[in-house]
Each structure stands twice: as structure tokens, then as C-alpha cells.
C-alpha positions as CSV (number, residue, x, y, z in Angstrom):
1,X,105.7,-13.9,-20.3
2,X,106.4,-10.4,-22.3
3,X,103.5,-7.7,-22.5
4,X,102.5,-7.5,-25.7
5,X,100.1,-4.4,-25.2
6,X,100.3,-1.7,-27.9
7,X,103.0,0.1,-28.6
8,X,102.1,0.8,-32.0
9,X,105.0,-1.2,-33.6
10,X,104.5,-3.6,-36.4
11,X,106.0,-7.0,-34.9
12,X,108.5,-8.6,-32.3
13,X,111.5,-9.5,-33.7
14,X,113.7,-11.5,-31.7
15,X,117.3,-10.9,-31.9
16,X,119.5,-14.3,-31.4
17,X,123.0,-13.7,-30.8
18,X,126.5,-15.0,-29.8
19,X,129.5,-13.4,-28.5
20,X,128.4,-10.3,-30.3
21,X,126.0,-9.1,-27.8
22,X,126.6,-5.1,-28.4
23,X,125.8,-6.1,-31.9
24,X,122.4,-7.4,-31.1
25,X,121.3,-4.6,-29.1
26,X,122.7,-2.2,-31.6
27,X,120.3,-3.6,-34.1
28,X,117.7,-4.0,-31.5
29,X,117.9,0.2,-31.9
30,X,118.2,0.3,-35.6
31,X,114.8,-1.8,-35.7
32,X,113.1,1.0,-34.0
33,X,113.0,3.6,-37.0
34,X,111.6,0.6,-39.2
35,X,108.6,0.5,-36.5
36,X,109.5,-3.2,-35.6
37,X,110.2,-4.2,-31.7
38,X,113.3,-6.1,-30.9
39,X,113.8,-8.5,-28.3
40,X,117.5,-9.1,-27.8
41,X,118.1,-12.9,-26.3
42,X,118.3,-13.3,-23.0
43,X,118.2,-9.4,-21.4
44,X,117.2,-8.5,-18.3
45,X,116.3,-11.7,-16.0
46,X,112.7,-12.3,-16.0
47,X,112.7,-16.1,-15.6
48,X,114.4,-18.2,-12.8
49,X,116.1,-20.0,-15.8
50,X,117.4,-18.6,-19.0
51,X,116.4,-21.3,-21.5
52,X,112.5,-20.8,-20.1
53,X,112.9,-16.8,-20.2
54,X,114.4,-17.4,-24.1
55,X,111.8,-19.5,-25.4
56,X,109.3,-17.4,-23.7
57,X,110.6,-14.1,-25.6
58,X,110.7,-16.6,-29.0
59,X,107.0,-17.3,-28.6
60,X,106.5,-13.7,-28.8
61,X,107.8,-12.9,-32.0
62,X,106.9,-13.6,-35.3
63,X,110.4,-13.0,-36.9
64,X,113.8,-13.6,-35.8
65,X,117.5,-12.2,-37.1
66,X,120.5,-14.3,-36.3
67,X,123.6,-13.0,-35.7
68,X,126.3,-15.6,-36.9
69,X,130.0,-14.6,-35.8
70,X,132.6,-17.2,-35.2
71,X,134.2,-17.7,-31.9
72,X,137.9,-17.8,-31.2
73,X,139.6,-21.3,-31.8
74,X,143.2,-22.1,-30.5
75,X,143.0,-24.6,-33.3
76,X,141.5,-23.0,-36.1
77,X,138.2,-24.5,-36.5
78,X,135.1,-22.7,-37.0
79,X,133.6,-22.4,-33.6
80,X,129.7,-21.0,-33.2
81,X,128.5,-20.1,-29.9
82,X,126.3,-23.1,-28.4
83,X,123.8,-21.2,-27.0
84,X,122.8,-19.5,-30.6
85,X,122.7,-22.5,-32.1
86,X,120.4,-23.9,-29.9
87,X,118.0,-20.9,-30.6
88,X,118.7,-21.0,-34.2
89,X,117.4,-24.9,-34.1
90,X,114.2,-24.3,-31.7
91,X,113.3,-21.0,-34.3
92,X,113.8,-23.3,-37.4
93,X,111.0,-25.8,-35.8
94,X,108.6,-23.0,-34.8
95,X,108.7,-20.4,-37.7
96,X,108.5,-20.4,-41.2
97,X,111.6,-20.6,-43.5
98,X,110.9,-16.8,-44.8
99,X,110.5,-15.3,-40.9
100,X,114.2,-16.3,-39.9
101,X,116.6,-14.1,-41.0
102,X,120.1,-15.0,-40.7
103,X,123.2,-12.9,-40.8
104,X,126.5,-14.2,-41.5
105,X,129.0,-11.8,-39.7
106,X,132.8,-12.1,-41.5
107,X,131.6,-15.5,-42.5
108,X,130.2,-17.3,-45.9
109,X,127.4,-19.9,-46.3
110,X,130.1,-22.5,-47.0
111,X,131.9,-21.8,-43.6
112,X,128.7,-23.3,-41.8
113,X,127.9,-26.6,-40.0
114,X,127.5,-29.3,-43.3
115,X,123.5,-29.2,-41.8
116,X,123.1,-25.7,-42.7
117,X,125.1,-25.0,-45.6
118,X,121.7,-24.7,-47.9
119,X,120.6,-21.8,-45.1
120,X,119.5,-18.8,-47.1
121,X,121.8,-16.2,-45.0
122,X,123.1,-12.8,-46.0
123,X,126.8,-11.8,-45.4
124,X,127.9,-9.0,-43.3
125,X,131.7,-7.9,-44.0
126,X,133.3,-5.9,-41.2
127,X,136.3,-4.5,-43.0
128,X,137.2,-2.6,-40.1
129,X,133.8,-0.8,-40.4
130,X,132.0,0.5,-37.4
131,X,129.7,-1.6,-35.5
132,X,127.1,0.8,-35.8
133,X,127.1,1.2,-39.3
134,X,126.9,-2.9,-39.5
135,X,123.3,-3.0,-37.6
136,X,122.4,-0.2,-39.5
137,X,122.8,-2.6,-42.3
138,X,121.5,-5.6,-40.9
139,X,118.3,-3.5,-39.9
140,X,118.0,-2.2,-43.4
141,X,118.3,-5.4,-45.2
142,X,116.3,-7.4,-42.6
143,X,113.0,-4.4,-43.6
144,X,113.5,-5.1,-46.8
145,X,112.8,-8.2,-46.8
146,X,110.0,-8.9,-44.2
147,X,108.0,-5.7,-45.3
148,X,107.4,-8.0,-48.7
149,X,103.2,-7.2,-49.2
150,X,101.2,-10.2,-47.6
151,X,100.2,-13.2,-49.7
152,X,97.1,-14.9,-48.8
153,X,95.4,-17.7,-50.1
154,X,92.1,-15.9,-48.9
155,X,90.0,-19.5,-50.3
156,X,92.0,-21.2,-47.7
157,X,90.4,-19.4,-44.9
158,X,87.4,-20.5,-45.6
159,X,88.2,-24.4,-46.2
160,X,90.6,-24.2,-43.2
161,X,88.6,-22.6,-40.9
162,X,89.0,-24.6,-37.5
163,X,93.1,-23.6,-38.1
164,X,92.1,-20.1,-38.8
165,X,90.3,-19.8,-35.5
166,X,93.4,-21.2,-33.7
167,X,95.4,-18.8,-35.1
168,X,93.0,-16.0,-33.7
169,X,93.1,-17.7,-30.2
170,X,96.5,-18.0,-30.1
171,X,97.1,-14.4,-30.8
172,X,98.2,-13.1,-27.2
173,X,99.7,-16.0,-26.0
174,X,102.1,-17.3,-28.7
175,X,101.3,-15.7,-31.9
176,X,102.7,-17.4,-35.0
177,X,101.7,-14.3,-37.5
178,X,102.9,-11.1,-37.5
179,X,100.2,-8.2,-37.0
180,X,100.0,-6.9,-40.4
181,X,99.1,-11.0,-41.5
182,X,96.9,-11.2,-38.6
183,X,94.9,-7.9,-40.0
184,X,94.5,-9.4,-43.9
185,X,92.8,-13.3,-41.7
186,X,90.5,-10.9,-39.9
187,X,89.1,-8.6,-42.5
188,X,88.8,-11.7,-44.8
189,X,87.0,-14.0,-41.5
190,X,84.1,-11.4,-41.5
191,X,81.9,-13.4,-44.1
192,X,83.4,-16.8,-42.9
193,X,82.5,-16.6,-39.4
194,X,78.4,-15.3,-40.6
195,X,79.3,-18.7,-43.2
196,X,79.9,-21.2,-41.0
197,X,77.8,-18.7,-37.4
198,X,80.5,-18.0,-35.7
199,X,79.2,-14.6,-34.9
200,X,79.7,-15.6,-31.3
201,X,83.0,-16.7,-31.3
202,X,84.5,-13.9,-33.5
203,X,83.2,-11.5,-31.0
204,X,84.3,-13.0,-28.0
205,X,88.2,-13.3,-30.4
206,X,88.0,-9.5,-31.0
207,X,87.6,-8.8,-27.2
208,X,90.5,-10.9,-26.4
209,X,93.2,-10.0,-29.0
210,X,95.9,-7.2,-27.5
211,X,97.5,-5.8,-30.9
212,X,101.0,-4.1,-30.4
213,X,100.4,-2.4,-33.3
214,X,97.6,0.5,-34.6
215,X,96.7,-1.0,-37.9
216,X,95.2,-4.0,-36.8
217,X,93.8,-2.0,-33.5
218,X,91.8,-0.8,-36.8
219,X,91.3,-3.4,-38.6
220,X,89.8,-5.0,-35.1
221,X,87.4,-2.3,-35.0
222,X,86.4,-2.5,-38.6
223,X,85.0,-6.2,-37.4
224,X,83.5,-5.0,-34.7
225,X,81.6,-2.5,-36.6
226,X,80.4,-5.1,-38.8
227,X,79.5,-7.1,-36.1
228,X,77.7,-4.0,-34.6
229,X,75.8,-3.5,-37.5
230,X,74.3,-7.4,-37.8
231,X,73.5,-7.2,-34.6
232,X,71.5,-4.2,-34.4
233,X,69.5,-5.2,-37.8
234,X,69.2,-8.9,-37.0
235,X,71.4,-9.8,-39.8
236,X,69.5,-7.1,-42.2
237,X,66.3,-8.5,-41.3
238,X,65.0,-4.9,-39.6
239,X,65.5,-1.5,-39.8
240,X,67.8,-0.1,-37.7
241,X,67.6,2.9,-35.5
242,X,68.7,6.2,-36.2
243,X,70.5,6.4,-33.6
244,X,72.8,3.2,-34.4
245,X,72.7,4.5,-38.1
246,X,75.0,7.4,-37.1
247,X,76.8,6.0,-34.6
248,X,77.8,3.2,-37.0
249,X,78.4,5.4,-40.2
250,X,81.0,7.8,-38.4
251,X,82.9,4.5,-37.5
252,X,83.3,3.5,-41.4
253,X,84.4,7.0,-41.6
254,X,88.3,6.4,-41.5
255,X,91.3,7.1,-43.6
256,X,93.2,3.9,-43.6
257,X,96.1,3.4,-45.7
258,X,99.2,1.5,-44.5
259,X,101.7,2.5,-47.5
260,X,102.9,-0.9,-47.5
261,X,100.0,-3.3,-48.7
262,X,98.0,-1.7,-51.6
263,X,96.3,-5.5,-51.1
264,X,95.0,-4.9,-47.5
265,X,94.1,-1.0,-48.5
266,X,91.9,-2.1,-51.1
267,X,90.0,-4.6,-49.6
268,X,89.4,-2.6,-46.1
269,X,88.7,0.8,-48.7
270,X,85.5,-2.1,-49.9
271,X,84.8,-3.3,-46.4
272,X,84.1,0.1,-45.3
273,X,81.8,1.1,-48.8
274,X,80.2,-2.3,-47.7
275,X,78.9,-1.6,-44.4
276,X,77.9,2.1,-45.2
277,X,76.3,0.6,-47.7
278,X,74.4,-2.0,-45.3
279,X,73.2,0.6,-42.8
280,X,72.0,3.0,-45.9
281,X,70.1,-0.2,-46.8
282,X,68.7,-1.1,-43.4
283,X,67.4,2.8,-42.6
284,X,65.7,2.8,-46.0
285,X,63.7,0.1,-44.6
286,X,62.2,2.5,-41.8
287,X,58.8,3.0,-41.8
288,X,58.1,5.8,-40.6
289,X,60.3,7.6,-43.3
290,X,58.8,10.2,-46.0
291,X,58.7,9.0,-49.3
292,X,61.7,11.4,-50.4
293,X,64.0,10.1,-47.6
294,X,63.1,6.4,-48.8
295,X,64.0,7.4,-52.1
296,X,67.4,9.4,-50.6
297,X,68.6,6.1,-49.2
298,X,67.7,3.9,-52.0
299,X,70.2,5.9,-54.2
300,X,73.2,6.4,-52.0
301,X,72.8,2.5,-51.6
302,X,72.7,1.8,-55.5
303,X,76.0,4.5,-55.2
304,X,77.5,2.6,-52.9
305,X,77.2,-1.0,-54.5
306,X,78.3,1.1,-57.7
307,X,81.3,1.6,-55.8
308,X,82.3,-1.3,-54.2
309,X,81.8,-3.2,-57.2
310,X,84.4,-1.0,-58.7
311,X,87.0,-1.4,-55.8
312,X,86.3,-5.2,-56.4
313,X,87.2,-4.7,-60.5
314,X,90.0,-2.8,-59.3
315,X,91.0,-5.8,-57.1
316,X,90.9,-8.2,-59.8
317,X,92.7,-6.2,-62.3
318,X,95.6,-5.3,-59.8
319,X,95.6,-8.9,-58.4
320,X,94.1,-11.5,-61.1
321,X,94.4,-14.5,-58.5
322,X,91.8,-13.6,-56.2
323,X,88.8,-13.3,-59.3
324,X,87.4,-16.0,-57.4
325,X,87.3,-15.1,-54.0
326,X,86.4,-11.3,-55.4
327,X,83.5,-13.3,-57.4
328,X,82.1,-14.8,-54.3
329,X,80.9,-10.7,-53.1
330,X,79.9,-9.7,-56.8
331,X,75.8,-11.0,-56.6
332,X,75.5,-9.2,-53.6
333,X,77.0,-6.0,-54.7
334,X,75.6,-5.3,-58.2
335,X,73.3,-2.4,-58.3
336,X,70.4,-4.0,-60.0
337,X,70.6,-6.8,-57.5
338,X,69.8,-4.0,-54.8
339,X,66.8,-3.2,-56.2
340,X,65.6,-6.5,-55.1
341,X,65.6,-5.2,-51.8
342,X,62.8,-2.5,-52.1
């Protein structure tokens, strides 16, 4: 099985290949500088048989490239390498249509088996070109297209729940979701899990799930920080201590911006105003605090709904679809409703 402990990249990418091997692994190096991990086919021998060690590297990536060259014929027939074909069939059954990207190498869509001539592939000319300025292509292109923004039906993690927490299980082992995916289903599982009290379960999930890369490392810990922070104020029903107060705060207290997903940005940029926003709430609840101090709290809390609400405008205005799933944290968030509170 391949370690995926962090090493800060984005995804695994496995690399299938025939006959073109120093192809592969040149790509494999190209990949690097667009912060993805490739896993060439095959490699070094870690499995007693190469067909387990394959599959095994497969069920660690969430994308694949496929590098289609023909063979040499004595009879003129398009030949394809039977090993790679093989791979190419087992990656069509296990990932989606958009995660396998296929490279035609000298070759056109039409030259393929009648069964695959619909493939969407991209062709690779050689013209006498050097083989590293071909990955260098291939890499390129290949970025271009999976670094597409996420799009999430973020309803559907709510009504599909039970396959949402498989997918969280299932992170380490075989995960079927690149990282960057895998961060927009956890921030968006916070309010489900309290939903349908899976407090329990999400925290045990967090423990367990090994990112490779750093931004959902953070978007981990944002959870945890709002798992901190119901815990410590029995889901907002007491005060909490000072102590946990700053602790807390100086973990929502971090630039995040992935240049990549204005989506994700904007919705961990209200996560964050939220919990401030919580603990501000809970500490104004103290006791034992002066009348000033109450009334010090009670207004960075009205801020901070103030602003969250408008990170939630913003949301809808930039991506009209989700004005329902936005709606669904409006009640909470409206200043006047925090009055309520006091």
C-alpha cells in the first residue's frame, strides 16, 4: 500500500503507460511544479505481483493520464500495449469520466479500438520534437484541465449523508476524491454532522484522515476548531472559559487563500467569522464580567454577524446556485437575530 502522508502536494496522479516508459516518468517530473504527485505504473517492486502493486497505486489516486502510443506491427495494424489497456479499462470503472485524462501520442481518436472511439482524448504530435518538451505539454494541459474550481451540490451532502461519511472513511485507504474536493465535503459537513449528531463520528474522521496536502491539513483543523468550540460551551449552552476563548480565537486567526477556488475561500473566509463570532457570543455570557465588557462582546458579535452575513451576500451574488444552501445560515446570522441572545 503507498504512504499517503503529507507531502504538501495537491493529489496522486497515476501515470499509465505503454512502451513509452521514459515518457511517463518525464511527466511524472513535469507534474511536480504543478504541485501534483505522480505515480508512474508499475515502478519500483513493492508487491510480489505486478497487477496487485498496480491496482494498489490506482487506488491511491484520484486522477489518472494515459499515455496512448501505438506499438510496432509487422502488419500494419494499430497495436496498443496490453498491459495499458488493461489499466485504462479497471480506471474507467473506478473514476469519474472527467478524472481520466487520456493522451493520444502520434495518434487520433479515430485510430482507436471501435469501443473507445467516443474517448474524450487530446493529441500529442511528436514532429521530431523532444520528449521533454512533450511531457512538458502533457503536464500543462493535464493542470489545465483538473485545476477546473470544484462544483458541489452542497444540498446533496446533507440528503446523502450515509455516502458522504463513506467517502470520509475511505479517505486513507482508497480515496475516490482529490484533496482539494475532500476540503469543500468537510467544511460543508460541519452543520450536517451537529444535524443529523454525528459530533462523535466526525471527530473520530478528523483524527484518522492523513492529507498529502496542506490545505485541507487546514481545512481539518478549521473542523476541529469548531468541534473544539461546541464542546467546550455545550453546544452554546455555557460560557466558556477565558482560557479556551483565546486559545480558540488565535486558531480562526489564519490567512487562507488557495488562489485556485474563490468558492472554497469564501466560504472558509465565513466559517472562520462564524466561530469568532460563537466564542465572542459564549464569553459575553460570563458572569462574572463588568457591565462594559458585556457590552464589548455584544458588539464585536453584532460586527461579526454583520460580517458573515455579507460574505454570505457575496456568495450568492458570485454563485447564484447556492441561495438556498446560503439561506439555510441567514436566521442565525442576522444581527438583530443576535440580540435574541442577551
Amino acid at each position: 500500500m503507498e504512504d499517503r502522508k503529507s507531502q504538501n502536494s495537491d493529489e496522486k496522479i497515476f501515470i499509465a503507460w505503454g512502451g513509452n516508459q521514459a515518457l511517463a516518468e518525464l511527466v511524472h517530473e513535469k507534474l511536480k511544479k504543478y504541485n501534483y504527485d505522480g505515480i508512474v505504473g508499475g515502478g519500483a517492486v513493492t508487491d510480489m505481483f505486478l497487477g496487485s502493486q498496480i491496482f494498489a497505486q490506482i487506488r491511491q489516486s484520484t486522477q489518472s493520464i494515459i499515455l496512448v502510443q501505438q506499438q510496432d506491427s509487422s502488419d500494419g495494424t494499430m497495436n496498443f500495449n496490453d498491459n495499458m489497456m488493461f489499466e485504462w479499462g479497471y480506471l474507467t470503472a473506478r473514476m469519474q469520466p472527467g478524472k481520466i485524462h487520456v493522451f493520444l501520442i502520434d495518434l487520433l481518436t479515430r485510430n482507436l479500438p471501435s469501443d473507445l472511439m467516443g474517448t474524450w482524448a487530446t493529441p500529442i504530435m511528436q514532429a521530431g520534437r523532444e520528449l521533454d518538451e512533450i511531457a512538458e505539454d502533457i503536464a500543462r494541459i493535464f493542470y489545465a484541465n483538473a485545476s477546473r474550481p470544484v462544483e458541489l451540490d452542497k444540498m446533496r451532502i446533507i440528503h446523502t449523508w450515509d455516502q458522504t461519511k463513506n467517502l470520509l472513511k475511505s479517505y486513507n485507504e482508497e480515496p475516490s476524491r482529490p484533496d482539494i474536493e475532500m476540503a469543500h465535503i468537510l467544511l460543508h459537513s460541519i452543520e450536517v454532522c451537529s444535524y443529523y449528531i454525528e459530533e462523535e463520528f466526525m471527530e473520530e474522521t478528523l483524527n484518522k484522515i492523513n492529507p498529502i496536502s496542506s490545505l485541507l491539513t487546514q481545512v481539518i483543523n478549521i473542523c476541529k476548531t469548531q468541534n473544539a468550540i461546541m464542546r467546550e460551551t455545550s453546544n452554546l449552552g455555557r460560557h466558556i472559559s477565558f482560557d479556551a476563548y483565546l486559545e480558540l480565537g488565535a486558531l480562526c486567526e489564519i490567512n487562507f487563500d488557495t488562489n485556485r477556488d474563490e468558492n472554497l475561500d469564501l466560504w472558509v473566509k465565513f466559517h472562520l467569522v462564524d466561530q469568532v463570532t460563537m466564542l465572542d457570543m459564549s464569553i459575553a455570557k460570563n458572569p462574572e464580567l463588568a457591565t462594559a465588557e458585556k457590552n464589548n462582546y455584544h458588539e464585536k458579535v453584532i460586527n461579526g454577524c454583520t460580517k458573515a452575513l455579507a460574505i454570505l451576500e457575496n456568495i450568492i451574488t458570485v454563485y447564484p446556485k447556492e441561495k438556498n444552501y446560503a439561506g439555510l445560515y441567514f436566521g442565525y446570522k442576522h444581527p438583530e437575530f443576535c440580540t435574541l441572545f442577551y
